[in-house]
PALO-95504 format. One record per residue (C-alpha): residue in one letter; x, y, z. Coordinates in pm, whole numbers, padded with zeros to 5 digits, always signed. Example, Ala and Ser with C-alpha at 12.3 -4.5 7.8 and 13.67 -1.06 7.14 Angstrom:
BEGIN
a+01230-00450+00780;s+01367-00106+00714;
END
This chain:
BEGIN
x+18088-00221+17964;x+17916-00561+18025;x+17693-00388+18303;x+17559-00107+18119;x+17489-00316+17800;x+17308-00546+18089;x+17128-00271+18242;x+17049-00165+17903;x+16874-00505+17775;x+16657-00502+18137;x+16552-00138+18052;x+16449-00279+17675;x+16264-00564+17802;x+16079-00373+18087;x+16006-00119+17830;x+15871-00400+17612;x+15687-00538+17922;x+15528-00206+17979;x+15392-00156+17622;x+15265-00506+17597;x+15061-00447+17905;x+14958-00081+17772;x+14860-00220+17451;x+14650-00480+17599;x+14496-00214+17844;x+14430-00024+17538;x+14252-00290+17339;x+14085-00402+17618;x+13941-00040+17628;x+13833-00013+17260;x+13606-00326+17272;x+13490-00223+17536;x+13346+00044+17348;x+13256-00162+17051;x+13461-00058+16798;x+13595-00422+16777;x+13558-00760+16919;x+13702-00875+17242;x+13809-01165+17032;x+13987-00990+16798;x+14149-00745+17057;x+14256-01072+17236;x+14412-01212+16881;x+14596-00875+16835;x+14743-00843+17233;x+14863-01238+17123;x+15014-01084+16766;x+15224-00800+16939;x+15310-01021+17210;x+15472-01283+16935;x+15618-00980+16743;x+15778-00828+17031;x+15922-01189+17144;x+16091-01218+16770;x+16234-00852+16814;x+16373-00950+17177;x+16518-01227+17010;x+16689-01066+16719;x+16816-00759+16970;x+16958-01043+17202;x+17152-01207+16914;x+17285-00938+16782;x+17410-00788+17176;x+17533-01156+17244;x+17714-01162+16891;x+17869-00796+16974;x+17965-00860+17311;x+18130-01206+17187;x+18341-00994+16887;x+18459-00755+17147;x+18528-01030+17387;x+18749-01204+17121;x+18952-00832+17071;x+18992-00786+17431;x+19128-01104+17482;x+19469-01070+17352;x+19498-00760+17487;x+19471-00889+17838;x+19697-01153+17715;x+19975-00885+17605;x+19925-00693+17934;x+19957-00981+18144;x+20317-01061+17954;x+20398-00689+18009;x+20326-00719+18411;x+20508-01034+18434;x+20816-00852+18255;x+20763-00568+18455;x+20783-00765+18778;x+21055-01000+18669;x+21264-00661+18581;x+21181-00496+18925;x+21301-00796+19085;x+21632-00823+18967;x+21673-00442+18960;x+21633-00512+19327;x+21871-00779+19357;x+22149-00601+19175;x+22030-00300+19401;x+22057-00519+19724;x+22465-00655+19567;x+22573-00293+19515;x+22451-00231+19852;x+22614-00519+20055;x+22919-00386+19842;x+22907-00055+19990;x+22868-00177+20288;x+23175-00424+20309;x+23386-00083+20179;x+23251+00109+20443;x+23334-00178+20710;x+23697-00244+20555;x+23752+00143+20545;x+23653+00167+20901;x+23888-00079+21048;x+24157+00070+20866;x+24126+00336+21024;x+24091+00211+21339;x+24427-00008+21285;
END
């Protein structure tokens, strides 16, 4: 989850990267033609540049908050399934040692019957 919310953000800010270059490519363009000063198409390429910083900004805080809430609910969830594999193993292993007793029982019977019979 954390790597497409990751590869998300890039995407957002190369997507902001790209318009902020557009726009100034644009402005650039119209005072060229006159229709307004390179000053003022220099002050507005600075304005959206500010404005997209502040809306990076807010979009990071609220990811990094979201990520952090569903950190804190995955947490005890890993918690409970770690307790849950340790049972598990610490079940398996004594169903294996009372497996391995019955077995070494069998096997004594099976020896004792033998030389009985051999007797």
């Amino acid at each position: 989850m954390a790597d497409i919310i990751k590869k998300g953000l890039l995407t957002a800010i190369g997507t902001a990267s790209f318009a902020a270059k557009k726009a100034d490519k644009t402005l650039r363009g119209i005072a060229r033609k006159g229709l307004i000063s390179t000053k003022d198409a220099r002050s507005l390429v600075k304005k959206l540049a500010r404005e997209a910083e502040k809306e990076r900004k807010k979009v990071q805080k609220i990811v990094s908050a979201e990520l952090n809430k569903r950190i804190k609910k995955a947490k005890p969830i890993v918690r409970r399934g770690k307790k849950t594999a340790k049972k598990a193993i610490s079940n398996a292993g004594r169903k294996v040692r009372k497996a391995q007793k019955r077995a070494e029982k069998r096997g004594k019977n099976i020896i004792r019957r033998a030389a009985k019979r051999l007797r």
